[in-house]
C-alpha positions as CSV (number, residue, x, y, z in Angstrom):
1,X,6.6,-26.4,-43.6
2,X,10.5,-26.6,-44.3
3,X,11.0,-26.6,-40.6
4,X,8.5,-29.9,-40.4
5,X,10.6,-31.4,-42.8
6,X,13.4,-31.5,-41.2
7,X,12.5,-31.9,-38.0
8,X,10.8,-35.6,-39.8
9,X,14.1,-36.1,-41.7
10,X,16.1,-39.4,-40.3
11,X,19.6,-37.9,-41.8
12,X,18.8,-34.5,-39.6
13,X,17.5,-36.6,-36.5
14,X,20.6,-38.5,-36.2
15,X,23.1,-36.1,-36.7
16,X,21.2,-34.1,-33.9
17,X,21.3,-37.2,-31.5
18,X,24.9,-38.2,-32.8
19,X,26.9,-34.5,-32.5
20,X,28.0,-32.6,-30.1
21,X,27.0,-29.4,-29.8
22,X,28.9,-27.1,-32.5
23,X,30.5,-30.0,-34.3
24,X,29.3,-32.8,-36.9
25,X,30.1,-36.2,-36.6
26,X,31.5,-38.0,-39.6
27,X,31.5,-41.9,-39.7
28,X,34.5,-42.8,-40.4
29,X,34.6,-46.8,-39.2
30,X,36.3,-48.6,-36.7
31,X,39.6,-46.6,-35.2
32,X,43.2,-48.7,-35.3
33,X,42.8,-48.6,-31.4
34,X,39.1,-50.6,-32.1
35,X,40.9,-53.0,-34.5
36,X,43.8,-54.2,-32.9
37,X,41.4,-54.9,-29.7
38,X,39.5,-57.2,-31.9
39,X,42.5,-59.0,-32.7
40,X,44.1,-59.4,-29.3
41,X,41.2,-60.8,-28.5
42,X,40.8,-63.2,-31.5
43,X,44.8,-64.2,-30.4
44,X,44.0,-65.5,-27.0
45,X,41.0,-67.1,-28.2
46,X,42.9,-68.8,-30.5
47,X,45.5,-69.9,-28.1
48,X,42.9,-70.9,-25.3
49,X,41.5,-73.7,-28.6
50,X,45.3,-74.4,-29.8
51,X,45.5,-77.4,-27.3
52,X,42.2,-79.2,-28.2
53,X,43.4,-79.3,-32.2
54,X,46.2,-81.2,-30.8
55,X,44.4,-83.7,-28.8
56,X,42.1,-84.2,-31.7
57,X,44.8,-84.9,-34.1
58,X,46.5,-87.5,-32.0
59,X,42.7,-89.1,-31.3
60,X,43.0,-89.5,-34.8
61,X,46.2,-91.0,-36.0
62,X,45.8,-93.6,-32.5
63,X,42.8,-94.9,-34.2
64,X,44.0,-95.1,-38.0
65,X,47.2,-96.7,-36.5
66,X,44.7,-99.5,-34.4
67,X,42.9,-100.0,-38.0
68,X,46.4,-100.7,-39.6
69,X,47.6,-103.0,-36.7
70,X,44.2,-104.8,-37.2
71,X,44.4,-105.5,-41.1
72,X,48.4,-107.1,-40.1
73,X,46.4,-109.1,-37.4
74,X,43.9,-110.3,-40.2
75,X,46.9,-110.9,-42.8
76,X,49.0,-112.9,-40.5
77,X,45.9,-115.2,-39.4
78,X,45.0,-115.4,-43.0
79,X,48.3,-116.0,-44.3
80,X,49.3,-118.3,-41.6
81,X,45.7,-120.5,-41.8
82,X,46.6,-120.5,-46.0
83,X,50.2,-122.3,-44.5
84,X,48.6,-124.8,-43.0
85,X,51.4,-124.7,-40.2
86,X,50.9,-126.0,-36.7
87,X,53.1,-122.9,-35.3
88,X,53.4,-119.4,-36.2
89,X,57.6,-119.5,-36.3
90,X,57.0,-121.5,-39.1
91,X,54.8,-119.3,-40.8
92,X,56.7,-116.5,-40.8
93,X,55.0,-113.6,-39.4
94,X,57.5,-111.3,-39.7
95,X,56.5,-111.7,-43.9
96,X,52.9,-111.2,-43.4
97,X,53.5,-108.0,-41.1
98,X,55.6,-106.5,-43.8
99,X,53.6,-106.8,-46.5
100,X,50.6,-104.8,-44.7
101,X,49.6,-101.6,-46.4
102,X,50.5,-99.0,-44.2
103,X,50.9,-95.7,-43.8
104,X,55.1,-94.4,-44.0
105,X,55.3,-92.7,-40.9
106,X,53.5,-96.1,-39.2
107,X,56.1,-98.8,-37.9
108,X,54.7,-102.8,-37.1
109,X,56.8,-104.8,-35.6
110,X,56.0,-108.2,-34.9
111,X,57.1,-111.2,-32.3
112,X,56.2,-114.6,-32.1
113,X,56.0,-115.5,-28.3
114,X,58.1,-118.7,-26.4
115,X,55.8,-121.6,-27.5
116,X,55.0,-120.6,-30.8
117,X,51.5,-120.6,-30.4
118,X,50.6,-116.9,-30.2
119,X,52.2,-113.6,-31.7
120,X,52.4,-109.8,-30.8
121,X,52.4,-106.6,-33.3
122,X,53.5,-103.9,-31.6
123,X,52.9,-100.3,-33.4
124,X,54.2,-96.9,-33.6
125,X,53.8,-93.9,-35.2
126,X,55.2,-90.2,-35.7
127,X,52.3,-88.5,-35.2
128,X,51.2,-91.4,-31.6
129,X,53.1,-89.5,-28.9
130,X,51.7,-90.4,-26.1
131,X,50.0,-94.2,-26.4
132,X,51.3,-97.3,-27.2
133,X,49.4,-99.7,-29.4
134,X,50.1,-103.4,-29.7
135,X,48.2,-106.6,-30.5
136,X,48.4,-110.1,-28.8
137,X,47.2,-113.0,-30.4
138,X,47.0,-115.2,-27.3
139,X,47.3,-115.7,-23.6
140,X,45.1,-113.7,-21.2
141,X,45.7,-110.3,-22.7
142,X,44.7,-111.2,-26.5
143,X,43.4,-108.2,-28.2
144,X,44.2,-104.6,-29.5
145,X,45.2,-102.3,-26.7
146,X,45.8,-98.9,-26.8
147,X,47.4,-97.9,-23.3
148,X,49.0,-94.6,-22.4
149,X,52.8,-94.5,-22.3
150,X,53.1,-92.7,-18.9
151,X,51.2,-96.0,-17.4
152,X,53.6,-98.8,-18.6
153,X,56.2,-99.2,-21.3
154,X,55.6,-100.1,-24.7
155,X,57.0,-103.7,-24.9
């Protein structure tokens, strides 16, 4: 009967799979060798997905910098409608610009056109390195547009 029971005994059955012949097997874990594979992998992984954060990020700060070159839009329209001036050189844009709530590393810098009639904000940030974001009131071209640098200058 004792040999039965050992024969049925999960401890005994592995250790007779899991030896070699003459020698017990311990389990000691994974080896340094095992480890540091793990890792090196992991690295390149990690290095492979680096880029992407990046590109996120910059997504990111175009779009908050857009929603603060918006709200100046809305404050010089509201402030110059509250004027009552015919022309925006008289109502003094570059006032309404600055008084925008903005984030420190953001930049707005505004420019009334020629006739007087129309205005641009034209925005940069730290973190924007590769698009340019500006705001026209008027002419054919009125909008926010957020182009890349490489395809024309920020002006």
């Amino acid at each position: 009967m004792g040999n039965i029971a050992r024969l049925l005994d999960p401890n005994e059955a592995r250790a007779r799979v899991t030896a070699s012949p003459g020698k017990k097997r311990r389990d000691a874990g994974f080896s340094l060798i095992e480890i540091m594979a793990g890792m090196a992998i992991i690295a390149i992984l990690a290095l492979a997905i680096l880029p992407q954060f990046a590109k996120y990020f910059e997504r990111a700060a175009v779009q908050n910098l857009s929603a603060e070159v918006s709200n100046a839009a809305l404050t010089v329209e509201s402030d110059f409608s509250l004027t009552g001036k015919a022309k925006y050189v008289e109502a003094n844009v570059d006032a309404s610009v600055a008084s925008v709530n903005k984030s420190a590393e953001s930049t707005l810098a505004a420019t009334v056109d020629g006739t007087g009639f129309g205005y641009s904000i034209l925005a940069s940030n730290t973190a924007v390195t590769n698009y340019c974001v500006k705001y026209t009131s008027a002419g054919a071209t009125a909008g926010l547009k957020v182009t890349p640098k490489g395809a024309t200058a920020c002006v």
